[in-house]
C-alpha positions as CSV (number, residue, x, y, z in Angstrom):
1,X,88.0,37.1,-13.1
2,X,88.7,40.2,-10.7
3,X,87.5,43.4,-9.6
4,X,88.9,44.6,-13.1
5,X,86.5,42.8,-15.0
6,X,83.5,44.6,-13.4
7,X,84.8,47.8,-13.7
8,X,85.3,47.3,-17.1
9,X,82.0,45.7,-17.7
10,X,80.4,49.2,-16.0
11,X,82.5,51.4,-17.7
12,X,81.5,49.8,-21.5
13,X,78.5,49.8,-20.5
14,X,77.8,45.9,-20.3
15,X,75.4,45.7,-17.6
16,X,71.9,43.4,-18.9
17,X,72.4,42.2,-15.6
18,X,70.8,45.7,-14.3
19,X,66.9,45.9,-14.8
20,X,64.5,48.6,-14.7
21,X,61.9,46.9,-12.7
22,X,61.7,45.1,-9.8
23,X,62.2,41.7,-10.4
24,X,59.4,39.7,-10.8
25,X,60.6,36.6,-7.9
26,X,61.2,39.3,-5.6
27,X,57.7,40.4,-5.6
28,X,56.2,37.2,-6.0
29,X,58.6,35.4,-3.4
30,X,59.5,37.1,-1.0
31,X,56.8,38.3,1.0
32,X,56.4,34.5,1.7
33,X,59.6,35.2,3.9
34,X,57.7,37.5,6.2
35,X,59.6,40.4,6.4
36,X,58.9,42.3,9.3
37,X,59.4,46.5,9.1
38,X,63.3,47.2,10.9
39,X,64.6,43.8,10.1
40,X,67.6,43.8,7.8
41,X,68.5,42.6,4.0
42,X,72.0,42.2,2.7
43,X,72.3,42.8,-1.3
44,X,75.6,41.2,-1.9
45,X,76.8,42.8,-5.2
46,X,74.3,45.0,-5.7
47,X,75.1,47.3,-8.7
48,X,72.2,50.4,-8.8
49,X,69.4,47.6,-8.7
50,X,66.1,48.8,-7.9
51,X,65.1,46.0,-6.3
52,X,66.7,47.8,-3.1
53,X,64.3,50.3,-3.5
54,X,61.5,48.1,-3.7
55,X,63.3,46.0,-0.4
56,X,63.2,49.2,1.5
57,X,60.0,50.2,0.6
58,X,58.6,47.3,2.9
59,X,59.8,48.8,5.9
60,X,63.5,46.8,5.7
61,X,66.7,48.3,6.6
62,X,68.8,47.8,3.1
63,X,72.5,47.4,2.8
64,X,74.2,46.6,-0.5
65,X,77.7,46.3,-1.0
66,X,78.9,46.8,-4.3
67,X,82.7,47.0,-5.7
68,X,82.3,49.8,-8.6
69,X,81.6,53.3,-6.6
70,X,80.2,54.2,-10.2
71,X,77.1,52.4,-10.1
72,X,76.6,53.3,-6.2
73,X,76.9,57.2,-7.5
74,X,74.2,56.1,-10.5
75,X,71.7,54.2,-7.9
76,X,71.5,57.5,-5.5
77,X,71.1,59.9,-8.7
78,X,68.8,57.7,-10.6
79,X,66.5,57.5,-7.9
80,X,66.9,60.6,-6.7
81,X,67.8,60.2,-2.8
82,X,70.2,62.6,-1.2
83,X,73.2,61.0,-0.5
84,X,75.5,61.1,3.0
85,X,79.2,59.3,2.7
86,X,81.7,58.5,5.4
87,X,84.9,56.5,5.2
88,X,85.8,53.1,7.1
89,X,88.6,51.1,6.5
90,X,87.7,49.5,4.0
91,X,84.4,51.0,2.5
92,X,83.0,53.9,1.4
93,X,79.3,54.0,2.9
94,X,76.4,55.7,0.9
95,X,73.4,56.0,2.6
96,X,69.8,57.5,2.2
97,X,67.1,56.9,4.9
98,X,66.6,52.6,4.8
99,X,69.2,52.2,2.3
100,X,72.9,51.8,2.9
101,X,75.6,50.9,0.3
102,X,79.3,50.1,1.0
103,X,81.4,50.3,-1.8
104,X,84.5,48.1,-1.6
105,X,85.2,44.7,-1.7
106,X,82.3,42.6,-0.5
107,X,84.9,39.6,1.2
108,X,85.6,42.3,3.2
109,X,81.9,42.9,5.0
110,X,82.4,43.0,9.1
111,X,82.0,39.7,10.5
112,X,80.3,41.3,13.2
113,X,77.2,42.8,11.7
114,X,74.7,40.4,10.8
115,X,71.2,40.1,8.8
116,X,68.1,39.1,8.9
117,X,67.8,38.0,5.2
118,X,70.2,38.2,1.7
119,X,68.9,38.6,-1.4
120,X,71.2,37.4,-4.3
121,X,70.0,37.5,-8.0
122,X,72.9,38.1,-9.8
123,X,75.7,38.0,-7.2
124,X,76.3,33.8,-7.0
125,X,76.1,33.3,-10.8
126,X,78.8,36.5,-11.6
127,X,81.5,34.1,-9.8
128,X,83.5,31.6,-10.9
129,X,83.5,28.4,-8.9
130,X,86.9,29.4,-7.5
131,X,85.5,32.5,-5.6
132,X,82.0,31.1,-4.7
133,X,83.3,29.0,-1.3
134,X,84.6,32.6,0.0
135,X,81.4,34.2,-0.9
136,X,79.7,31.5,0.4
137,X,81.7,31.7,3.8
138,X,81.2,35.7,3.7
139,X,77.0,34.5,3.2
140,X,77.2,32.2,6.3
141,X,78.1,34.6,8.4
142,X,76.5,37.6,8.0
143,X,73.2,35.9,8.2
144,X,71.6,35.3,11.4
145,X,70.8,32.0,12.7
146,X,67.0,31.5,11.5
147,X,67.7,33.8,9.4
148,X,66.6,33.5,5.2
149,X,68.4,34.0,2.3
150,X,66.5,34.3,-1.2
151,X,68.6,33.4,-3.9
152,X,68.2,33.4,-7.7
153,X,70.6,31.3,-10.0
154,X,70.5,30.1,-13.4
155,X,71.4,26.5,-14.8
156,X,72.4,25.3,-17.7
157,X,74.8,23.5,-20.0
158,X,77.6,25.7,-19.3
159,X,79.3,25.4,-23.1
160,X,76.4,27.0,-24.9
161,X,76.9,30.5,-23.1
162,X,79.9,32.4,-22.4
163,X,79.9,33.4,-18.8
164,X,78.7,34.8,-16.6
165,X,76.0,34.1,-15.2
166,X,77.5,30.9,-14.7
167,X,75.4,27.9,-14.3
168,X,74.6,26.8,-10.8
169,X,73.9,23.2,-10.7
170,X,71.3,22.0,-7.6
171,X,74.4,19.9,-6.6
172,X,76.6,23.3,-6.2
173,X,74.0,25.4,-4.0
174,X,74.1,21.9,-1.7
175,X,77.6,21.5,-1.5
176,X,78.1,25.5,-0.8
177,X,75.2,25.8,2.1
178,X,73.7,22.9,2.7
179,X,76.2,22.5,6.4
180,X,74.5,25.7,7.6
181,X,71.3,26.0,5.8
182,X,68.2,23.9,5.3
183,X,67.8,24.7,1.5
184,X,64.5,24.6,-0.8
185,X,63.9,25.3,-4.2
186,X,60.9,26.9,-4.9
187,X,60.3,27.3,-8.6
188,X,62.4,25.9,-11.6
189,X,61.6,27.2,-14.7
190,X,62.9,29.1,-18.2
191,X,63.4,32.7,-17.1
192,X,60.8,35.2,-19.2
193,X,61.8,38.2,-18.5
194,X,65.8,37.8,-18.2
195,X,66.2,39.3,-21.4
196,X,67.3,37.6,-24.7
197,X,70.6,36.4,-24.5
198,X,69.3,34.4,-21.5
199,X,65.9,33.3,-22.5
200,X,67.9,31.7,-26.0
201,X,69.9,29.2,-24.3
202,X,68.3,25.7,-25.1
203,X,67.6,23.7,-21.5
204,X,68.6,27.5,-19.7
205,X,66.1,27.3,-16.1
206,X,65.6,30.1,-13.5
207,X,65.7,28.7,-10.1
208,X,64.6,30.3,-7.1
209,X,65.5,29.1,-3.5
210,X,64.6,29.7,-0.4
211,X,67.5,28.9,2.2
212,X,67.2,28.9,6.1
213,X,70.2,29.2,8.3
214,X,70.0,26.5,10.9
215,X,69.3,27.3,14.7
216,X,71.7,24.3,15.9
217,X,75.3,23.8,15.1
């Protein structure tokens, strides 16, 4: 799976992944973080996901990093913020205010610019397990020490549902993060509102975690 199959799946238009609402954990979850106004989120993967908007309506500075300039272009009109774009290196950067998207490939990011919290709903589970130790890597450090990263992954029995989302076993997320991160799950259940494809898998759960980066070490 490359930067190919993305493209593709934006240009035909296969993109359930994208909501048109805030998603519900967010809201629910993670306020409990205790987000302060000026501290920073990284959206690996973003696509044109509202939830940015939402992020950056408590005050956060927002910065997604998403691979198909299309859906960067759609995220700016749909919501309808003035855009500014420069050219680095290796990204071009869209912002608006709060929000900041570099388009370009995400194992790229700078090492040296670093978060306060990631929020991943559907970046983890669009990988397959030979890309998710890089991505994990790229996770580890951008995020501060202390710092929280909210992630949403699915798990099930892989054979009953043609990836992705790719399951994400409890075992995975501990073998990925658990040498940096103190890790909790927070709720485990069958998603409602992850449209139908997802909601008919037999055993298919939602789970939420909560993962701290450790001070020491």
């Amino acid at each position: 799976m490359d930067a190919e199959f993305w493209i593709k799946s934006w240009t035909d238009g296969r993109t359930a992944f994208n909501q048109q609402q805030y998603h519900a954990k967010l809201t629910q979850y993670f306020p409990q973080l205790n987000p302060q106004a000026g501290q920073s989120v990284l959206v690996p993967l973003c696509g044109k996901t509202i939830d940015m908007v939402w992020l950056a309506s408590q005050g956060l500075q927002v910065h997604g990093v998403e691979l198909y300039e299309g859906a960067v272009e759609a995220f700016f009109a749909e919501n309808q913020l003035p855009v500014q774009k420069t050219q680095t290196a290796d990204f071009v950067e869209c912002s608006h205010k709060n929000i900041k998207i570099s388009c370009g490939d995400f194992f790229k990011l700078d090492a040296r610019e670093t978060f306060d919290f990631v929020y991943d709903r559907a970046a983890l589970v669009a990988l397959p397990a030979s890309m998710r130790a890089d991505y994990a890597r790229v996770i580890k450090q951008a995020l501060k020490k202390g710092g929280k990263y909210f992630l949403v992954v699915y798990e099930y029995d892989q054979s009953k549902m043609e990836a992705p989302p790719f399951s994400i076993s409890i075992a995975e997320i501990e073998r990925l993060y658990a040498d940096a991160f103190d890790i909790q799950l927070i709720e485990s259940e069958k998603p409602k509102s992850e449209g139908p494809r997802l909601s008919a898998v037999e055993g298919m759960k939602q789970n939420v975690y909560i993962l701290q980066k450790k001070i020491l070490g």
